[in-house]
TORPA-399096 format. One record per residue (C-alpha): z, x, y; residue in three letters. Coordinates in pm, 1 decimal. Example, Ala and Ser with C-alpha at 12.3 -4.5 7.8 and 13.67 -1.06 7.14 Angstrom:
2
((780.0; 1230.0; -450.0); 'ALA'),
((714.0; 1367.0; -106.0); 'SER'),
end
This chain:
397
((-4025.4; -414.5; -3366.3); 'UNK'),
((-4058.9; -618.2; -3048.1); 'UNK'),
((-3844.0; -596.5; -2785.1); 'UNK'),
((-3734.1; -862.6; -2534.9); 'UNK'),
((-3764.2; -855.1; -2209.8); 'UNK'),
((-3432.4; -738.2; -1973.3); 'UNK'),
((-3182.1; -998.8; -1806.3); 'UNK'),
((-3066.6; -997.4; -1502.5); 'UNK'),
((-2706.5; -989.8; -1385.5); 'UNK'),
((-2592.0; -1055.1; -1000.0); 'UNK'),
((-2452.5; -779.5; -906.4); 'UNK'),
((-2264.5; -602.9; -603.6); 'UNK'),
((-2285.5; -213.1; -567.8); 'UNK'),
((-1964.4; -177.6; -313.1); 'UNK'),
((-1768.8; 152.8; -160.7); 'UNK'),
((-1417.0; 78.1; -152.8); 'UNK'),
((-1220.0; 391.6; -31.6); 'UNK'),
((-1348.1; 697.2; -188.4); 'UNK'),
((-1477.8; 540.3; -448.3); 'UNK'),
((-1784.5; 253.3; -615.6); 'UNK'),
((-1861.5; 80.1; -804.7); 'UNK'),
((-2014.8; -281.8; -949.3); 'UNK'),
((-1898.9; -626.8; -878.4); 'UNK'),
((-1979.3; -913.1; -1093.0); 'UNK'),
((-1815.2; -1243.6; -1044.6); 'UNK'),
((-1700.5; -1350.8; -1377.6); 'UNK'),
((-1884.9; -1656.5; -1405.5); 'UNK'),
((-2242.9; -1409.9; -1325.4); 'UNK'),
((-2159.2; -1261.4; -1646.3); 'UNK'),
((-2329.4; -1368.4; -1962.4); 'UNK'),
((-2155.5; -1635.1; -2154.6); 'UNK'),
((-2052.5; -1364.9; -2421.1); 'UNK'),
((-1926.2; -1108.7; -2143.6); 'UNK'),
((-1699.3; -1369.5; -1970.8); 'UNK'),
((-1424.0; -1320.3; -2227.4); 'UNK'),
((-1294.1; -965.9; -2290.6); 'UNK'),
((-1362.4; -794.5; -2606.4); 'UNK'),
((-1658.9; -594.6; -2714.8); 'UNK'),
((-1983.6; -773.1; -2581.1); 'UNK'),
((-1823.0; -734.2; -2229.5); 'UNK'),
((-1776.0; -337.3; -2268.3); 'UNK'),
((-2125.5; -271.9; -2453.3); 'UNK'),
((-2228.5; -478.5; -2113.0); 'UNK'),
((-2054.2; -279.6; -1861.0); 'UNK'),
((-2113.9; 74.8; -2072.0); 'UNK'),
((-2500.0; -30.8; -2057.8); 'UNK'),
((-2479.6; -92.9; -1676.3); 'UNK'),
((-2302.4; 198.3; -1580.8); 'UNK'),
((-2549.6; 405.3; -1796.9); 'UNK'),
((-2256.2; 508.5; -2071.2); 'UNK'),
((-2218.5; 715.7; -2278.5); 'UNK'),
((-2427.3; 960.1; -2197.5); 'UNK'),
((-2409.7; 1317.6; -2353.2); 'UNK'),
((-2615.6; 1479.2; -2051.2); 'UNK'),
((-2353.6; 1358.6; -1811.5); 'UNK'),
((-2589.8; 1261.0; -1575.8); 'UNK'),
((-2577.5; 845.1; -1602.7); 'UNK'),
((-2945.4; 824.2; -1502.7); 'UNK'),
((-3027.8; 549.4; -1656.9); 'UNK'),
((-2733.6; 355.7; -1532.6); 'UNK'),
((-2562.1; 256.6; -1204.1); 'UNK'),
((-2295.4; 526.3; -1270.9); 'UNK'),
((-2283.1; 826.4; -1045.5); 'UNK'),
((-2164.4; 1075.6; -1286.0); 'UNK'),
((-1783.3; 1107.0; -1126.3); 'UNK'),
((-1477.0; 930.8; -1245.9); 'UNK'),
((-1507.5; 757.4; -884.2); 'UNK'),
((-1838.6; 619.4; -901.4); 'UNK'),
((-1830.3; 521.8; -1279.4); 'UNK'),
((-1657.2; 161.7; -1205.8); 'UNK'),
((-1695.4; -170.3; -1278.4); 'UNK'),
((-1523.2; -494.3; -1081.9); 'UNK'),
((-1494.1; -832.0; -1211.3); 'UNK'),
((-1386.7; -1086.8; -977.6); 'UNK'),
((-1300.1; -1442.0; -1050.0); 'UNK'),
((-1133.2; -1771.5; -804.9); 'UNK'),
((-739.1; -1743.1; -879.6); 'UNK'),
((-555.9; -2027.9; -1019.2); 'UNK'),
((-224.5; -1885.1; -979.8); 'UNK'),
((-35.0; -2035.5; -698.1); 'UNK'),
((-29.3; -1844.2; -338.6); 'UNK'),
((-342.2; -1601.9; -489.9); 'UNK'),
((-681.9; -1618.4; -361.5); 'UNK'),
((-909.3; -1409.8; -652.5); 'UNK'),
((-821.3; -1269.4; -961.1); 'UNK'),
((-917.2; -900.2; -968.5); 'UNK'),
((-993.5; -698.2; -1305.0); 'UNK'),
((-1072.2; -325.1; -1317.1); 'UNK'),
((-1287.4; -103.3; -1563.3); 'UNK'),
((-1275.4; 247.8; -1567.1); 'UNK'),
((-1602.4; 372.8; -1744.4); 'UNK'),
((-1599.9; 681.0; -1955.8); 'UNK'),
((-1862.1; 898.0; -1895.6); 'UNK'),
((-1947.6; 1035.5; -2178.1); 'UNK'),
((-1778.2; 800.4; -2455.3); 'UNK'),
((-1851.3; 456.0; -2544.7); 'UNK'),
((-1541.6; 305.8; -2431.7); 'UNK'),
((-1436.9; 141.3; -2077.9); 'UNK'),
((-1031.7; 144.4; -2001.9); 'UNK'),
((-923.1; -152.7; -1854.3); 'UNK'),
((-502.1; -12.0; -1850.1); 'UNK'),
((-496.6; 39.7; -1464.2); 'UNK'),
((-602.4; -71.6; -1148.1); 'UNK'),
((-822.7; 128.5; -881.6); 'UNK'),
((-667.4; 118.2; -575.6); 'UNK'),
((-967.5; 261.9; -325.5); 'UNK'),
((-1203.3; -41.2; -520.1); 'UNK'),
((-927.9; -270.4; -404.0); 'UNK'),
((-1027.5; -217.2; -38.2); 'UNK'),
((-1338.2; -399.0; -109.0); 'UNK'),
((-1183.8; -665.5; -354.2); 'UNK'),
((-1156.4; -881.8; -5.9); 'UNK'),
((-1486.9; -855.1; 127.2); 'UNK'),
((-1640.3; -961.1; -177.9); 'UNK'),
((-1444.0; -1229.2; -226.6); 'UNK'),
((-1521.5; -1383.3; 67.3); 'UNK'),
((-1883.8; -1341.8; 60.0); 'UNK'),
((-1898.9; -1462.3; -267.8); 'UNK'),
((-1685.4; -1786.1; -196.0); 'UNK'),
((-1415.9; -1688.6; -391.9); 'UNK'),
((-1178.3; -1747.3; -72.7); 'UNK'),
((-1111.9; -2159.2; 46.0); 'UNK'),
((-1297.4; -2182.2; 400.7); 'UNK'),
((-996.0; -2245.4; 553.7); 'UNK'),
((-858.5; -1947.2; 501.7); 'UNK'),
((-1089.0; -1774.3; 651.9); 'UNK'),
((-1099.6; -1722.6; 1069.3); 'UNK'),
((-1401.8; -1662.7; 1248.2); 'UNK'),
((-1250.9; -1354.6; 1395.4); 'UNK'),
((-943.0; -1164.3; 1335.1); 'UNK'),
((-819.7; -1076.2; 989.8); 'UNK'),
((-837.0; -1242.3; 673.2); 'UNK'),
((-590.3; -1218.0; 470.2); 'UNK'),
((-695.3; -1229.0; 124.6); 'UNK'),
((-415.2; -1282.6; -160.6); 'UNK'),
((-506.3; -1054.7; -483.7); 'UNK'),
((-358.6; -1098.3; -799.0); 'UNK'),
((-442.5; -752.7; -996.5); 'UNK'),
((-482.3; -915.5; -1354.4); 'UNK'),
((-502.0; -513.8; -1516.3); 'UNK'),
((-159.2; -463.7; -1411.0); 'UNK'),
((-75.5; -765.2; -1321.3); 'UNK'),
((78.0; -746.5; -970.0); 'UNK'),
((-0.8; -892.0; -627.3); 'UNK'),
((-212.4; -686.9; -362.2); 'UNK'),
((-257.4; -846.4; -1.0); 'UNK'),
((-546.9; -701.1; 148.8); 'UNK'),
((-638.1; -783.9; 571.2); 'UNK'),
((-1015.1; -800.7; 618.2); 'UNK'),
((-1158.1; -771.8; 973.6); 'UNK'),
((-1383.9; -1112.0; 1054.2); 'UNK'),
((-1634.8; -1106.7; 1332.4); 'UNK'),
((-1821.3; -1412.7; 1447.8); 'UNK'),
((-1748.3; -1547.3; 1078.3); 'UNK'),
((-1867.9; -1258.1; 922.7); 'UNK'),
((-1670.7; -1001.0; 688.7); 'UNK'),
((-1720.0; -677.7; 980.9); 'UNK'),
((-1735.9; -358.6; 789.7); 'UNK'),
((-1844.9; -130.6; 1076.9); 'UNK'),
((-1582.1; 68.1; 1292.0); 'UNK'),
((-1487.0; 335.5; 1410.8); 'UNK'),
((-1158.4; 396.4; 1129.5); 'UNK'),
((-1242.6; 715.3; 935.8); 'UNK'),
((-1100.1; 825.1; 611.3); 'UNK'),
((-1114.1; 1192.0; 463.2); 'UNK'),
((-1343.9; 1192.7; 158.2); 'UNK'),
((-1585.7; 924.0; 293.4); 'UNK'),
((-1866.9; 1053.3; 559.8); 'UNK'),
((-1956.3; 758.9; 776.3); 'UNK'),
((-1663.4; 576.3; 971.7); 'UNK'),
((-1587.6; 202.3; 886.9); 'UNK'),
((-1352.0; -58.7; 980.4); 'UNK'),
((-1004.8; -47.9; 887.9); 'UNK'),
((-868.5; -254.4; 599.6); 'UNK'),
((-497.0; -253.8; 542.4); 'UNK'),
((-395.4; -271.7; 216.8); 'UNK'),
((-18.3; -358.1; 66.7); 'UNK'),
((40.2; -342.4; -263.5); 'UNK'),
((374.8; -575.7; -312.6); 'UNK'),
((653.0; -445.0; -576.2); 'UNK'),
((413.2; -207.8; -711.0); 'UNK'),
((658.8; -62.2; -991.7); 'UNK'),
((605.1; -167.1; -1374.4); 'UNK'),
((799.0; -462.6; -1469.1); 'UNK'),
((550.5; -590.8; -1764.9); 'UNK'),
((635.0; -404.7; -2081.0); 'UNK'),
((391.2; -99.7; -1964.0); 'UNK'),
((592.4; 120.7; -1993.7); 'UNK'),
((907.2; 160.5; -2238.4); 'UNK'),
((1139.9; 118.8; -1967.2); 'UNK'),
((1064.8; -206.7; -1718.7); 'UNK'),
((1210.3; 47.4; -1456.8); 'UNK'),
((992.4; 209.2; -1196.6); 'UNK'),
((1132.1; 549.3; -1378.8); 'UNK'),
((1100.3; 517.5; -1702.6); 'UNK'),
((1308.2; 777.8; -1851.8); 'UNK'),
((1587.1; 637.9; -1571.6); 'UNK'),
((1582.3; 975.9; -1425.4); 'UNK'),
((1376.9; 1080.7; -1029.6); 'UNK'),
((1338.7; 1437.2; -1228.6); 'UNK'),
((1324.1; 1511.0; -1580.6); 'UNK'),
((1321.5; 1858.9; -1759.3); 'UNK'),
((1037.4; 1811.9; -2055.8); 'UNK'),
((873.4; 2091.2; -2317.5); 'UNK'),
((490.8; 2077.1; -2305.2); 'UNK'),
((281.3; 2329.8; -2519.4); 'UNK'),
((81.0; 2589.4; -2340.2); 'UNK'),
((343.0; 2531.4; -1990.7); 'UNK'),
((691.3; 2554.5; -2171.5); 'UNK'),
((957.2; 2392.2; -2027.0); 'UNK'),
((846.7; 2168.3; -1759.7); 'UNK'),
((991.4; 1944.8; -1458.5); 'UNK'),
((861.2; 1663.4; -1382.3); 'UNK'),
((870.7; 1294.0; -1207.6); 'UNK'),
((769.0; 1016.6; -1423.7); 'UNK'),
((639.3; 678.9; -1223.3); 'UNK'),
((574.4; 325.7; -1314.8); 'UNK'),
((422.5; 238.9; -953.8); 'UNK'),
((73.7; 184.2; -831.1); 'UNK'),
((-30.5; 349.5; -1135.6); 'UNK'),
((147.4; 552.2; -1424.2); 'UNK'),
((210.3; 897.6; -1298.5); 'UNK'),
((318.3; 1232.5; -1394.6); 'UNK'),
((423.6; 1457.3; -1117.8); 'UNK'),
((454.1; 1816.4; -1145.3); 'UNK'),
((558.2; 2092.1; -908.9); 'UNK'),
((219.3; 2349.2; -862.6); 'UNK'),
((415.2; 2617.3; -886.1); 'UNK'),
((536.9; 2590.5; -1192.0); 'UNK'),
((168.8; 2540.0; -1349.6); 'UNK'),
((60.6; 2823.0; -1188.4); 'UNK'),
((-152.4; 2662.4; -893.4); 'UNK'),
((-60.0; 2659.6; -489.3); 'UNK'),
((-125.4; 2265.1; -426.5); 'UNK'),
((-437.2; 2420.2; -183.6); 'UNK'),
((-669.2; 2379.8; -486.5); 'UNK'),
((-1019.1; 2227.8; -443.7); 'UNK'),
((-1225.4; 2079.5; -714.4); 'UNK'),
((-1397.3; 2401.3; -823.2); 'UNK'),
((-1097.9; 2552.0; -901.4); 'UNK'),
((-1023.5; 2333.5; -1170.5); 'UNK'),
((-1294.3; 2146.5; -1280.0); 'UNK'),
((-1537.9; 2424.3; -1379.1); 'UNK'),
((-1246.3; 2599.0; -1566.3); 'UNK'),
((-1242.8; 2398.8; -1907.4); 'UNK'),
((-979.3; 2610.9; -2046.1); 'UNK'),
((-758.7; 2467.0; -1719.8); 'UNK'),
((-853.1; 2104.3; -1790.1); 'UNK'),
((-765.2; 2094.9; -2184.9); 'UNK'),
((-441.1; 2232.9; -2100.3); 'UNK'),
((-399.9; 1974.7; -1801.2); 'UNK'),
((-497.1; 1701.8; -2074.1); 'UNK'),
((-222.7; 1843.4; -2328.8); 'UNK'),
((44.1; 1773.8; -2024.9); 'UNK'),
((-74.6; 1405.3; -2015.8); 'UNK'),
((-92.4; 1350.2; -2317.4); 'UNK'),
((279.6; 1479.5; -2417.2); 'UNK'),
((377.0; 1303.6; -2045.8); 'UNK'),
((218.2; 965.8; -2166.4); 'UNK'),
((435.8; 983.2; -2473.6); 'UNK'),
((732.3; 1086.1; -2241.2); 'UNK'),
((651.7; 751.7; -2029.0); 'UNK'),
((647.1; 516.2; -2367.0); 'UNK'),
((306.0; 442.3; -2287.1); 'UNK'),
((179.5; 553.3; -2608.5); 'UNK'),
((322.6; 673.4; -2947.4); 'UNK'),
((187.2; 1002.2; -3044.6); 'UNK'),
((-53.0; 1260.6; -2870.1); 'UNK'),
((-334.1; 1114.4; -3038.1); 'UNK'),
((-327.4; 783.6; -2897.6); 'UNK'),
((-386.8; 993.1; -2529.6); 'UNK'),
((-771.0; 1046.2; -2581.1); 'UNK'),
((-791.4; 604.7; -2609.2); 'UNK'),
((-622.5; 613.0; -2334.6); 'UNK'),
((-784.9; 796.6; -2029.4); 'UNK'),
((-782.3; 604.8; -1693.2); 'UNK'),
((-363.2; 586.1; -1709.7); 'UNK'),
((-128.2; 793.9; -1667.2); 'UNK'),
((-262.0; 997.7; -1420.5); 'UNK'),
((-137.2; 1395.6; -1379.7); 'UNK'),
((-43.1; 1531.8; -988.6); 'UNK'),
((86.5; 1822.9; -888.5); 'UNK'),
((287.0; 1895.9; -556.7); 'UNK'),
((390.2; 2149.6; -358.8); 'UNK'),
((526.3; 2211.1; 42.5); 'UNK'),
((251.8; 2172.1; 293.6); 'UNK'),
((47.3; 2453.1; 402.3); 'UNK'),
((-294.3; 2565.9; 572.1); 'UNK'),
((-618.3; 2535.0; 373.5); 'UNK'),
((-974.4; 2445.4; 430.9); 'UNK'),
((-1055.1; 2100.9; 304.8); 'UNK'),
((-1419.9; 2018.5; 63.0); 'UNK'),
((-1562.8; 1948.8; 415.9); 'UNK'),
((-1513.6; 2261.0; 615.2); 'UNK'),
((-1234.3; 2118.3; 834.0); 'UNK'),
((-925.4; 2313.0; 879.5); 'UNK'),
((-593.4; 2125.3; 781.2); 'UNK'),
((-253.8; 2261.7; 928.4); 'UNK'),
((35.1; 2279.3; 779.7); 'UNK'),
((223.6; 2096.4; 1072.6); 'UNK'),
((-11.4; 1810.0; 1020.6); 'UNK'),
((131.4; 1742.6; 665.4); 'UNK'),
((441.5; 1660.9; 497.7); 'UNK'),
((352.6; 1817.0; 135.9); 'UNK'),
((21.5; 1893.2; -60.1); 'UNK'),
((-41.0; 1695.1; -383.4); 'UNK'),
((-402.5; 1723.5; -610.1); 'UNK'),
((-455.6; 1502.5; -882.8); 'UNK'),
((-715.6; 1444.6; -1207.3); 'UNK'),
((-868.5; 1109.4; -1290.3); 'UNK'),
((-1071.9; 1032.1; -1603.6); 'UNK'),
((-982.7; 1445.0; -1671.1); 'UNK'),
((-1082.5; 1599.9; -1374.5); 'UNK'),
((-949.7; 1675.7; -1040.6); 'UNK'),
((-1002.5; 1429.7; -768.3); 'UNK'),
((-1217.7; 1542.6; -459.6); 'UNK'),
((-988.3; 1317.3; -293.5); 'UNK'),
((-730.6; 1061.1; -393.2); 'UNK'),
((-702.1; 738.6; -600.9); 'UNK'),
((-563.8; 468.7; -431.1); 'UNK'),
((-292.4; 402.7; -695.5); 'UNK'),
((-186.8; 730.9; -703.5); 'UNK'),
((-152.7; 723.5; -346.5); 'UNK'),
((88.6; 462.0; -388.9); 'UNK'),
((251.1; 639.5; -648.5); 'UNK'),
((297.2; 909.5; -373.9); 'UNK'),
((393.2; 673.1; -146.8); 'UNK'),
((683.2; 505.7; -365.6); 'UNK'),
((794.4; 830.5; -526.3); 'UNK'),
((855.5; 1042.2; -144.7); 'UNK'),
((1023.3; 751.0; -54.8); 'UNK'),
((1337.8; 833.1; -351.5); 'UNK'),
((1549.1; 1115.0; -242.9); 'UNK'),
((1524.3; 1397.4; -539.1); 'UNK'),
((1187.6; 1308.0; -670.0); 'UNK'),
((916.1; 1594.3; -678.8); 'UNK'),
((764.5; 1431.2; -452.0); 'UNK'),
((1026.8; 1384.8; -195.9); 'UNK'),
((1137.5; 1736.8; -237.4); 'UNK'),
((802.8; 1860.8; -164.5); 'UNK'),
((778.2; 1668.1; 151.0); 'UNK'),
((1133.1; 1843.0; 270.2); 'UNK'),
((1384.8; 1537.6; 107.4); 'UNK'),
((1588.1; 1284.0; 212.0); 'UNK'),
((1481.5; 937.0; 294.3); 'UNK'),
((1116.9; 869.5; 399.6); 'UNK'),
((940.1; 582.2; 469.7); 'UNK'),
((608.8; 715.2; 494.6); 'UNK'),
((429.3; 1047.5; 448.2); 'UNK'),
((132.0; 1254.1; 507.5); 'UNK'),
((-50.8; 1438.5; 281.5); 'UNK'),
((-307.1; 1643.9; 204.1); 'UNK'),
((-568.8; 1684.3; -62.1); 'UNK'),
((-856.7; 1770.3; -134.9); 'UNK'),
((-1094.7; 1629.4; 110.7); 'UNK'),
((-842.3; 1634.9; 403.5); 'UNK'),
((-536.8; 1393.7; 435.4); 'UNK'),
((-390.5; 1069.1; 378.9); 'UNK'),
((-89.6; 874.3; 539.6); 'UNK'),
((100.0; 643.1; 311.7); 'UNK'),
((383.1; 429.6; 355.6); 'UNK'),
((640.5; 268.1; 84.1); 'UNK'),
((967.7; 58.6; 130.8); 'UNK'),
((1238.4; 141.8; -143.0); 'UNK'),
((1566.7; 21.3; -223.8); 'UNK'),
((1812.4; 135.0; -490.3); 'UNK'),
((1999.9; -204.8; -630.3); 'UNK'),
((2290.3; -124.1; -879.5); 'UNK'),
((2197.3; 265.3; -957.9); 'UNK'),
((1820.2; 134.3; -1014.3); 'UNK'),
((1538.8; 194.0; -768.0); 'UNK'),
((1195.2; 46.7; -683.7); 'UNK'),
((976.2; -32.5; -376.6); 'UNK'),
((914.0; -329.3; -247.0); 'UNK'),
((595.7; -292.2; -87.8); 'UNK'),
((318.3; 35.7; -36.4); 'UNK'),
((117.7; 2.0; 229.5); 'UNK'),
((-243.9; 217.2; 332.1); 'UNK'),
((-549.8; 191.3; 496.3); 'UNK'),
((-891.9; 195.6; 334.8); 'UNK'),
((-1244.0; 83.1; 402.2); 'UNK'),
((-1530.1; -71.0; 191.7); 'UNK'),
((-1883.2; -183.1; 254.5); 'UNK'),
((-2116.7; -347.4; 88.7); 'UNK'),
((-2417.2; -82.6; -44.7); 'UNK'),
((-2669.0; -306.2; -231.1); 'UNK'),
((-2653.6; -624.5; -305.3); 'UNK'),
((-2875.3; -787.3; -537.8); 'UNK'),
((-2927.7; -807.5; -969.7); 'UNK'),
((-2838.2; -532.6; -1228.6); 'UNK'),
((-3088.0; -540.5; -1521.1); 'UNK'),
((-2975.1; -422.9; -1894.5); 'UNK'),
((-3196.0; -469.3; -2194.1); 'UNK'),
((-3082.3; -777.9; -2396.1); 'UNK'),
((-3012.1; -612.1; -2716.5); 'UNK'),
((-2739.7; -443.7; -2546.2); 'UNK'),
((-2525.6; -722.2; -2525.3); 'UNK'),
end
């Protein structure tokens, strides 16, 4: 058999938060991989270096973590006030399949920077110093993200001195608002940001029993738990967890049954097609503990602790979405979250996890017995890491 040479894709290898992953402007993409369906995910499974059974990635851009198995695909908006649409894939690992249900919100941090580099922003738009602020419509869930890039003499500036627990190097600060994050697009079974229409709900979940737990359309899908009652302190680090596989098929029962819970699937089954969204967090009051990096963090620093798992494994820090799923649930009196962080009303918290902490901000309302936020606000940073082609063979498209 003879075999054809590889092609070659442009390609943007970008840190965004605590996470990368690769950017491809949608017109880059071969002609077949423009439209979604399955040429597009063999393309993006080949790139990534998925699946692989050694759950290594090696021979892919993938770096073996749910945070650094990513793909971005960016593309000029048409939609009126919006500068770039902005599509996210979460790669499996180890499975042939790529979920596009959610957004990443640390990947978002960079959505801006790209887009301006890659033109995707009208000149005039765009000072020669100050911020930029680029208008994101998030096509996954369909929502509108503003995101303020620092300029400097022209140029997208990505050094500073702004440093965020789970990344090593300091950057510059990018503020990031996600704007009436809850669901409102058939997501979920309810189009409120609750989706049972209850802050708590009391829910039976083999293996844990009787449960309680917040449900949350906001950011991302999200099922919050109290530690406590799943037999954990909310001081966890990743090795506590994610070398215990007995822990994480029991932690993957709870989505699963939660996902049904949420409407956003039928039966159980449907869970294991469905593995970027929701996500699973647990909370608890704040205390001491020793973050991944060695550094002490108080319990007087902190409102609460919360630890959550992406693509089935804890985070070593945390997704942006789920930060704004923090962010909007502490801001509803009675929710898990809120009670963790000590109740009543709260426009912003602190909060630790695994890496160190994070301070989020939401603004919520409640409008005839219904709430939802407005707008959750964080800071992030992003930089560019390589910038260049991606080769895949051509029989993998």
């Amino acid at each position: 058999m003879v075999y054809g040479p590889q092609i070659k894709i442009a390609a943007t290898y970008m840190r965004g938060g605590t996470s990368k992953g690769v950017f491809f402007k949608l017109a880059d993409l071969p002609f077949a991989a423009q439209q979604p369906g399955p040429a597009r995910d063999r393309l993006m499974l080949r790139v990534i270096g998925s699946p692989d059974p050694y759950g290594k990635q090696t021979d892919g851009m993938g770096g073996a973590t749910s945070s650094t198995s990513k793909v971005v695909i960016l593309d000029k908006s048409l939609r009126p006030e919006h500068d770039v649409d902005y599509l996210f894939g979460q790669v499996s690992i180890d499975q042939a399949f790529v979920d596009w249900s959610g957004n990443c919100g640390n990947l978002t941090a960079a959505v801006g920077a790209f887009a301006i580099n890659q033109g995707l922003v009208a000149a005039e738009r765009i000072p020669a110093n100050g911020m930029c602020e680029v208008r994101i419509w998030q096509a996954n869930i369909e929502k509108t993200i503003i995101a303020k890039i620092p300029m400097s003499n022209g140029q997208v500036q990505e050094t500073g001195d702004f440093e965020l627990d789970g990344v090593t190097f300091p950057a510059a600060e990018i503020q990031v608002a996600f704007l009436d994050p809850a669901a409102d697009d058939g997501e979920s079974a309810s189009s409120s940001m609750f989706p049972t229409g209850n802050v708590v709900d009391d829910f039976e979940v083999p293996g844990f029993g009787r449960l309680q737990a917040t449900f949350i359309n906001a950011g991302i899908p999200t099922i919050f738990v109290n530690a406590k009652d799943i037999g954990y302190s909310g001081t966890e680090l990743q090795s506590a967890i994610n070398e215990n596989a007995a822990a994480l098929e029991r932690f993957e029962t709870l989505r699963a049954y939660g996902a049904v819970k949420m409407g956003l699937i039928q039966s159980i089954e449907e869970a294991a097609a469905r593995q970027h969204t929701p996500k699973i967090a647990f909370v608890a009051p704040s205390a001491d503990y020793v973050a991944s990096s060695g550094k002490t963090i108080r319990k007087d620093d902190i409102d609460l602790l919360v630890r959550a798992l992406s693509m089935g494994k804890l985070h070593h820090a945390m997704m942006g979405t789920a930060a704004v799923a923090i962010a909007a649930a502490a801001a509803v009196p009675g929710t898990l979250v809120n009670l963790a962080a000590g109740g009543g009303e709260r426009q912003q918290v602190v909060f630790g996890h695994p890496s160190g902490t994070l301070r989020v901000g939401a603004e919520a309302q409640c409008i005839d017995g219904q709430w939802t936020v407005t707008k959750a606000i964080m800071s992030r940073s992003a930089r560019v890491l390589m910038d260049g082609w991606v080769y895949v063979p051509a029989e993998q498209i």
